[in-house]
TIKOL-784334 format. One record per residue (C-alpha): residue number from 0; residue in three letters; chain; x, y, z. Coordinates in nm, 3 decimals, padded with zeros to 5 digits, m for minus. Layout:
residues N
PT   n res chain      px      py      pz
PT NUM ALA     A       X       Y       Z
...
//
This chain:
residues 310
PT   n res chain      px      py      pz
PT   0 UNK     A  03.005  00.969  01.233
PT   1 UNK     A  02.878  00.643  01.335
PT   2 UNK     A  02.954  00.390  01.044
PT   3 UNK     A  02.660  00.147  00.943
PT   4 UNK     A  02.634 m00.190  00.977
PT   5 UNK     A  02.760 m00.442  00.707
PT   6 UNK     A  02.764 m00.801  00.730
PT   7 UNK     A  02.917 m01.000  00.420
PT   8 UNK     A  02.862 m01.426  00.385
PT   9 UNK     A  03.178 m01.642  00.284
PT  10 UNK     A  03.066 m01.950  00.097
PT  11 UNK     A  02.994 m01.819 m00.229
PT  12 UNK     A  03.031 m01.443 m00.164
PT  13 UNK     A  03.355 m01.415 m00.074
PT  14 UNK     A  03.518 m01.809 m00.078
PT  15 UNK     A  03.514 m01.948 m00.401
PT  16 UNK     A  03.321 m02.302 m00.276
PT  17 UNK     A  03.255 m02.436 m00.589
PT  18 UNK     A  03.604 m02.411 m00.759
PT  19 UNK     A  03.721 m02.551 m00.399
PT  20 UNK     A  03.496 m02.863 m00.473
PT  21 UNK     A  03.626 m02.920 m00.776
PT  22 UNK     A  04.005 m02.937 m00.647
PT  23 UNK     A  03.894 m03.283 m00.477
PT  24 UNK     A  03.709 m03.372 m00.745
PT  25 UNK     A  03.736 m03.236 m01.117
PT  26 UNK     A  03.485 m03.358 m01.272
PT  27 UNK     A  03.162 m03.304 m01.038
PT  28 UNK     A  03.041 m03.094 m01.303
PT  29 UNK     A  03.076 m03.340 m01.623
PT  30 UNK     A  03.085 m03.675 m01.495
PT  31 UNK     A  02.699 m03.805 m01.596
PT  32 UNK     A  02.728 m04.002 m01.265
PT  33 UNK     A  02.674 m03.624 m01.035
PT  34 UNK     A  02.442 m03.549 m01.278
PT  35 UNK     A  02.196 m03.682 m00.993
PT  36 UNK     A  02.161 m03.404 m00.783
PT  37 UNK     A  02.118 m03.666 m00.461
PT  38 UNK     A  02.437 m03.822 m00.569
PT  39 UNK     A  02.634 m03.481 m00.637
PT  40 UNK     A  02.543 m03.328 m00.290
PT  41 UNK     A  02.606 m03.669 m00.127
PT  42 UNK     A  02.977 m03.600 m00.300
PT  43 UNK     A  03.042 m03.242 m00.183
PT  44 UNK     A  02.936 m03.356  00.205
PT  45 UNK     A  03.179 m03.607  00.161
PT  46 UNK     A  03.456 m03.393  00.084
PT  47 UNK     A  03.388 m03.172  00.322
PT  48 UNK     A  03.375 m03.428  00.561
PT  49 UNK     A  03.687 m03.616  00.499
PT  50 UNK     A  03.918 m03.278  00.431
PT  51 UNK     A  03.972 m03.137  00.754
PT  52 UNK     A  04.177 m02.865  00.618
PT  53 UNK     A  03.878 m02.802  00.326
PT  54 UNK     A  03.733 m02.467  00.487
PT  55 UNK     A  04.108 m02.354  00.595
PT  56 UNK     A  04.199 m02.335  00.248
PT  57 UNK     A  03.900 m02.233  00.011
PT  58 UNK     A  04.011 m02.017 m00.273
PT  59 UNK     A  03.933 m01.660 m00.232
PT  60 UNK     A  03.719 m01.457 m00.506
PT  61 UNK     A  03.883 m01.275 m00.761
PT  62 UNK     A  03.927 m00.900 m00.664
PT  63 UNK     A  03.708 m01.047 m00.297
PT  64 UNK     A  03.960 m00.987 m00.062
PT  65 UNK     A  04.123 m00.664 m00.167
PT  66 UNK     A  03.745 m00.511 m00.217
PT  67 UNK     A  03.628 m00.636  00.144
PT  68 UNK     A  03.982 m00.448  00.292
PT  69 UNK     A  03.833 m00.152  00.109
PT  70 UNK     A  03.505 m00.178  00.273
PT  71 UNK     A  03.644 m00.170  00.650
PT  72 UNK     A  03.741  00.182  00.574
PT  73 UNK     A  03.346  00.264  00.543
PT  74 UNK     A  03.109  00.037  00.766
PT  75 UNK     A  03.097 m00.178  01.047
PT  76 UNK     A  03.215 m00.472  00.854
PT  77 UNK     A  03.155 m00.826  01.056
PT  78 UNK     A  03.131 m01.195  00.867
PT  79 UNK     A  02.774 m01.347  00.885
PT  80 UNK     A  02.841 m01.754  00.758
PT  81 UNK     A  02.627 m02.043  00.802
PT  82 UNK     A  02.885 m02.382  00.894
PT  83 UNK     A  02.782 m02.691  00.785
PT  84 UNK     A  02.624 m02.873  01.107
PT  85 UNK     A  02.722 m03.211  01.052
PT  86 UNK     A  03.086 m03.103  00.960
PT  87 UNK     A  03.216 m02.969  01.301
PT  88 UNK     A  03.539 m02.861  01.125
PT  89 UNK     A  03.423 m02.608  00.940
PT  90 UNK     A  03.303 m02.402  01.239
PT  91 UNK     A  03.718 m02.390  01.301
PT  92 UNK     A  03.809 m02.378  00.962
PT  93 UNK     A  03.629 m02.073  00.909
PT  94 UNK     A  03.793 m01.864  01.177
PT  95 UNK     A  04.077 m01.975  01.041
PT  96 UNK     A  04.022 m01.874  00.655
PT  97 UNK     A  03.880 m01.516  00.786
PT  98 UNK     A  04.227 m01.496  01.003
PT  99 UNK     A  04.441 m01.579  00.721
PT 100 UNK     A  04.276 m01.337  00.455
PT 101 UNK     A  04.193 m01.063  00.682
PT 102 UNK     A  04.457 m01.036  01.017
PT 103 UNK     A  04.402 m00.829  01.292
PT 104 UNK     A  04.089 m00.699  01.079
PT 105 UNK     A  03.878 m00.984  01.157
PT 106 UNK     A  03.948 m01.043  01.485
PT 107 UNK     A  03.636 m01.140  01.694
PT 108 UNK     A  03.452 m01.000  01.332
PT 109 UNK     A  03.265 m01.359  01.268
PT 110 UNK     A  02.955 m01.438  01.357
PT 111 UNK     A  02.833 m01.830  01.260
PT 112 UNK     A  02.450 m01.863  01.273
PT 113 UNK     A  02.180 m02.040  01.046
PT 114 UNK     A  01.921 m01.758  01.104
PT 115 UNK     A  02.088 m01.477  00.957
PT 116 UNK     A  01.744 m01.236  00.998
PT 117 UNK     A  01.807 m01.245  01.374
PT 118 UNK     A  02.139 m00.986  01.320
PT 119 UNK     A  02.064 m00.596  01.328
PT 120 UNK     A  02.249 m00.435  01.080
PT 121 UNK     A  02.171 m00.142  00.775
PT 122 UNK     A  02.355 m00.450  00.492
PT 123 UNK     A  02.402 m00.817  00.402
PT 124 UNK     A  02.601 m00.952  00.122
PT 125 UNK     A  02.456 m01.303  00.068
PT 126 UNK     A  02.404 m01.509 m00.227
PT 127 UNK     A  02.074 m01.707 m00.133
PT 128 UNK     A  01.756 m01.564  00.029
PT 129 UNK     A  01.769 m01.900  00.282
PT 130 UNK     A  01.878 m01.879  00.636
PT 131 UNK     A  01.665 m01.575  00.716
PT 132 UNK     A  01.850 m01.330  00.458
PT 133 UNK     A  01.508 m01.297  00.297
PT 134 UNK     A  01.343 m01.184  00.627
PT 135 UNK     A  01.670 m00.967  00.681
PT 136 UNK     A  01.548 m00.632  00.794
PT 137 UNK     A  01.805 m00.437  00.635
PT 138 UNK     A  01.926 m00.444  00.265
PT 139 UNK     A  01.999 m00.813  00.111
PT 140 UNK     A  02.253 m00.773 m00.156
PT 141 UNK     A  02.179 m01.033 m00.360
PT 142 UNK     A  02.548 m01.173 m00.461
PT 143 UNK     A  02.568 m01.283 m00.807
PT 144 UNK     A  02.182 m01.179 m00.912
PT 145 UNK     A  02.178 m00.969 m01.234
PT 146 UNK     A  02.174 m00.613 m00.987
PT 147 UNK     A  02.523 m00.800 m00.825
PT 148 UNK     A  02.695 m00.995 m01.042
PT 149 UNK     A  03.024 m00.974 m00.881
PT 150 UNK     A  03.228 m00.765 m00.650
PT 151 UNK     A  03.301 m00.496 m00.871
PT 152 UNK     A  02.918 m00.364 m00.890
PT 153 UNK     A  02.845 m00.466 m00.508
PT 154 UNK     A  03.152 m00.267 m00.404
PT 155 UNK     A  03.067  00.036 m00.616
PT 156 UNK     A  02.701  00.006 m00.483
PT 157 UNK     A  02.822  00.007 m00.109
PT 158 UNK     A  03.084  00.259 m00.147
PT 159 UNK     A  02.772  00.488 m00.269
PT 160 UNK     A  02.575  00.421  00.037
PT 161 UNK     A  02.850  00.427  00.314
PT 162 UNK     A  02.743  00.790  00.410
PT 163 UNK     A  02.438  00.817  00.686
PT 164 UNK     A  02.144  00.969  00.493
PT 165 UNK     A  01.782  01.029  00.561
PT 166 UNK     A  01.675  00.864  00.273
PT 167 UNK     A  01.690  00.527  00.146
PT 168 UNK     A  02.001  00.365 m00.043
PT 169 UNK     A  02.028  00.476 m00.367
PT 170 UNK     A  01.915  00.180 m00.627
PT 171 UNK     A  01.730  00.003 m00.393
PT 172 UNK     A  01.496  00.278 m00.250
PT 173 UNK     A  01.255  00.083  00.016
PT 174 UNK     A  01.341 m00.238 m00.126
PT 175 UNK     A  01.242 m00.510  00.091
PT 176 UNK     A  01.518 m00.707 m00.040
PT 177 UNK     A  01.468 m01.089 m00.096
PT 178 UNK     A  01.069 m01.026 m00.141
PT 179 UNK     A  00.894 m01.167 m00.398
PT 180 UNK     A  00.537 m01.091 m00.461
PT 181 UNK     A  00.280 m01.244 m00.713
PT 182 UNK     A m00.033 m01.115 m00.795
PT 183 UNK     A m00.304 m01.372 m00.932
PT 184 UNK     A m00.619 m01.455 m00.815
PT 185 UNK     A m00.582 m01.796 m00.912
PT 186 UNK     A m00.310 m01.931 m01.041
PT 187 UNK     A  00.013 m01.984 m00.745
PT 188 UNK     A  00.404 m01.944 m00.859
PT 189 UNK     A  00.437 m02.293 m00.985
PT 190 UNK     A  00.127 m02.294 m01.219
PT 191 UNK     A  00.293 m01.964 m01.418
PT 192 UNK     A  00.622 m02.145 m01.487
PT 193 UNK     A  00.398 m02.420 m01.655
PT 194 UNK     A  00.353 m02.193 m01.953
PT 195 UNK     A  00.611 m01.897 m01.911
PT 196 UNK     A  00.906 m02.163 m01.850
PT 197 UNK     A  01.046 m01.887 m01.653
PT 198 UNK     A  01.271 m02.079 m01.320
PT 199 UNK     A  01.248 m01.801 m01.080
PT 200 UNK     A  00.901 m01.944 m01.037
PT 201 UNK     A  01.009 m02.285 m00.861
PT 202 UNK     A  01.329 m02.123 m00.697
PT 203 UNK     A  01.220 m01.816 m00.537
PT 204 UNK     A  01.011 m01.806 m00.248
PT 205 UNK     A  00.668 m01.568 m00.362
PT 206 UNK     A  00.418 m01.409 m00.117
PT 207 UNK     A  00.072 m01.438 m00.307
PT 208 UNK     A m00.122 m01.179 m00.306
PT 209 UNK     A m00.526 m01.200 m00.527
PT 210 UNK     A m00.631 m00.876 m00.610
PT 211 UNK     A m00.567 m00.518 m00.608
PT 212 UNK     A m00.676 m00.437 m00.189
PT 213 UNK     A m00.452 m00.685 m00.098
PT 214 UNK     A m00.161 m00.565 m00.345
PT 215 UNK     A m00.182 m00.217 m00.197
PT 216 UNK     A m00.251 m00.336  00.156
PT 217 UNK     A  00.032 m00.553  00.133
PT 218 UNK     A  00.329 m00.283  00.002
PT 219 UNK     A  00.225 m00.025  00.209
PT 220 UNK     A  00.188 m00.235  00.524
PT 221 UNK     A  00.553 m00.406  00.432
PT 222 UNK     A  00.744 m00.161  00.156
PT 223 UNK     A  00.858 m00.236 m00.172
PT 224 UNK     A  00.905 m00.581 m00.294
PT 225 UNK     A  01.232 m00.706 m00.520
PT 226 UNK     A  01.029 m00.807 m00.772
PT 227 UNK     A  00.624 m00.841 m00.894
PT 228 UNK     A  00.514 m01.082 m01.120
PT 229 UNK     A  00.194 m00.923 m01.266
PT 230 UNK     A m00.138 m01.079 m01.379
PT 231 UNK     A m00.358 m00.919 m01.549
PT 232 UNK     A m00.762 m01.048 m01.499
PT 233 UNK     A m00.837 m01.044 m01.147
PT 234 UNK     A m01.176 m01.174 m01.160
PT 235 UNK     A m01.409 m01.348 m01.410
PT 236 UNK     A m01.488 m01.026 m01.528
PT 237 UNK     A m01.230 m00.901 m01.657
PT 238 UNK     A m01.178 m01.262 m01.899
PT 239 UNK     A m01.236 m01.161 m02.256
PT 240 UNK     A m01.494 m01.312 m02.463
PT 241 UNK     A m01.406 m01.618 m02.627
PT 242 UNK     A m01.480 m01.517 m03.005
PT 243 UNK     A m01.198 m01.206 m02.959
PT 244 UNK     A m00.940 m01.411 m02.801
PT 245 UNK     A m00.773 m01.460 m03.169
PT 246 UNK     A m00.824 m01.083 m03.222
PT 247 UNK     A m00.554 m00.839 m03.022
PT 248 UNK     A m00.777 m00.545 m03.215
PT 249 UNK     A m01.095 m00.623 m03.100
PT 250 UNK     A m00.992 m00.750 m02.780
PT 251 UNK     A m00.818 m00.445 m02.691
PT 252 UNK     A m01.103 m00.216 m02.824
PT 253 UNK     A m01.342 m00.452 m02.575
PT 254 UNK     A m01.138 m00.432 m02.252
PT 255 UNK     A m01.127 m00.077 m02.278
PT 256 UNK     A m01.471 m00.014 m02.316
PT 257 UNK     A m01.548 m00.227 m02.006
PT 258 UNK     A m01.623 m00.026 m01.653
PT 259 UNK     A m01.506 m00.291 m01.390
PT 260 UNK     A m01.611 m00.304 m01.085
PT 261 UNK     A m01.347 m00.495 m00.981
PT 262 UNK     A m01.002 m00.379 m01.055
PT 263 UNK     A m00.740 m00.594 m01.304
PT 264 UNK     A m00.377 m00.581 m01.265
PT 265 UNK     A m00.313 m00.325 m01.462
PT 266 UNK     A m00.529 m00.080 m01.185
PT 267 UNK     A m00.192 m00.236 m00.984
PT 268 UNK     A  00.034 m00.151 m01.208
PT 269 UNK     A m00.085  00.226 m01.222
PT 270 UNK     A m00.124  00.255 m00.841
PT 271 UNK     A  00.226  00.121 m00.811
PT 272 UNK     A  00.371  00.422 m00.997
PT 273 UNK     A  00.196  00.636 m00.807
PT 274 UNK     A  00.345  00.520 m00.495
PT 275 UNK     A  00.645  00.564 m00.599
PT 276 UNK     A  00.641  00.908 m00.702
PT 277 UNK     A  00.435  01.010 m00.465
PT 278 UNK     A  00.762  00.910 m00.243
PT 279 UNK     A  01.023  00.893 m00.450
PT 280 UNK     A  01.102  00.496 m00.503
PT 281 UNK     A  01.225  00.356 m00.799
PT 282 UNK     A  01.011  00.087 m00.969
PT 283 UNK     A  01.110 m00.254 m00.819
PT 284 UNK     A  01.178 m00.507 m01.125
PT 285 UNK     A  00.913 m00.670 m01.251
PT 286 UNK     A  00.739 m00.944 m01.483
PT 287 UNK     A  00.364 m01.031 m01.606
PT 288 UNK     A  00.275 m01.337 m01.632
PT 289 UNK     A m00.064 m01.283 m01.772
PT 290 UNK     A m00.200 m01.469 m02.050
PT 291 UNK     A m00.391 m01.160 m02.133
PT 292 UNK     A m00.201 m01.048 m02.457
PT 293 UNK     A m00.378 m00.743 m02.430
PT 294 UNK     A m00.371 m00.676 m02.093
PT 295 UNK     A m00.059 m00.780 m01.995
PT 296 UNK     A  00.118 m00.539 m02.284
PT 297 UNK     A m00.071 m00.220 m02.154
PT 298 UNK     A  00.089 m00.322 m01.784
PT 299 UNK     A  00.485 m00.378 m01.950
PT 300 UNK     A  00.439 m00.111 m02.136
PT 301 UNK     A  00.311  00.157 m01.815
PT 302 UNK     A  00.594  00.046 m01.614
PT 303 UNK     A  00.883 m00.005 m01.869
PT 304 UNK     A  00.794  00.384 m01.949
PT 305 UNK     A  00.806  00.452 m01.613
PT 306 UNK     A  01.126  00.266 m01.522
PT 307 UNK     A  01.256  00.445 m01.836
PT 308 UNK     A  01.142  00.779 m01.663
PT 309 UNK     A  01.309  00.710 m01.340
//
């Protein structure tokens, strides 16, 4: 049986960078001086720069190595690192590192590229979504995320999947990992984390979709996203009246008396579920970031129920 394809990053994945740094200089991470993100990254190039030996010797994640030996028994395992450009040694200190941990098992098994979507494979174990993992056309196992905190969940995850199958992975049924989508008709990513204080909405990298013929035109044309952040009121129809926006009651017993003509998010929400019964996908993850009390509880609640079901 022919063994899928699994490509696994190094710098934070499977090399311990950070507790590397902090070998050449302890206290990056309490000194107020690094506090200055300019001046801390202007640090960790330097070390890298000056070290020659830096990449030879990174230290190795807990549990990393022995779990990655494991993993050769199952897939097509290969390495998929970005080098630093400006540091030419740690194109060599990289072969060297995967030589030294892995032997004869990673011979000719690295591949060093800054556009990680270009590989073909059915896996990638990668901590960021830059360098084309989010437009990685297989699975992007997000390394160190709440679904993969560490290598004992991302190794139990792959070991499940190894086998050829006609379906999708288990846990991450027609994911398309690394997606983000937002649904608002008005507001963009950065105008939600004004009042929701919620980070993923600066850090992650959203495709914006306005209301519900886009939504659906936009999973079924591309699959399932990793994660929908919901809003509510679609169009000015949908906004409640000013004198029950105190009331949750009366609000409530308003919006459900309405018959738009337009649909809200919550039309979204139920179509959603559908399409994932209707082929047997689990409920991506999901957050609304409506400021529709009322609207945005009848959404959580539908698809907490329905993740519940699943």
């Amino acid at each position: 049986m022919k063994k899928k394809i699994l490509y696994i990053d190094m710098d934070g994945v499977i090399a311990d960078f950070d507790e590397s740094i902090l070998l050449y200089c302890k206290d990056l991470n309490t000194s107020e001086e690094y506090q200055d993100v300019k001046k801390r990254d202007a640090k960790i190039d330097y070390i890298c720069e000056t070290i020659p030996d830096f990449f030879h010797n990174l230290l190795p994640y807990n549990g990393a190595i022995e779990d990655v030996h494991k993993l050769f028994e199952l897939y097509e395992v290969y390495f998929l690192s970005t080098p630093m450009w400006d540091v030419p040694h740690s194109f060599t200190g990289k072969r060297i590192w995967i030589e030294k941990h892995f032997g004869k098992l990673g011979k000719k098994k690295l591949i060093l590229t800054h556009r990680k979507d270009l590989n073909i494979g059915d896996y990638l174990v990668y901590d960021r979504i830059r360098n084309g993992a989010g437009e990685f056309k297989g699975v992007h196992i997000h390394f160190g995320t709440d679904e993969f905190p560490n290598w004992e969940v991302t190794l139990k995850y792959l070991q499940n999947n190894a086998e050829d199958s006609n379906q999708a992975p288990q846990y991450c049924k027609n994911i398309v990992s690394g997606r983000f989508l937002f649904l608002d008709d008005i507001r963009h990513p950065n105008d939600a984390y004004e009042y929701t204080q919620q980070i993923m909405f600066l850090q992650k990298k959203w495709e914006i979709v306005k209301n519900y013929n886009e939504f659906v035109e936009w999973i079924t044309t591309n699959g399932l996203p990793a994660f929908i952040s919901f809003d509510h009121d679609l169009a000015d129809i949908h906004y409640t009246s000013s004198h029950l926006s105190t009331d949750d009651e009366k609000s409530k017993e308003w919006q459900d008396a309405q018959m738009y003509t337009e649909k809200t998010g919550y039309e979204c929400a139920k179509w959603l579920v559908d399409y994932c019964l209707d082929n047997n996908f689990d409920c991506p993850k999901f957050y609304c970031h409506s400021m529709n009390p009322v609207g945005k509880d009848k959404i959580n609640s539908l698809l907490d129920q329905f993740s519940t079901f699943r």
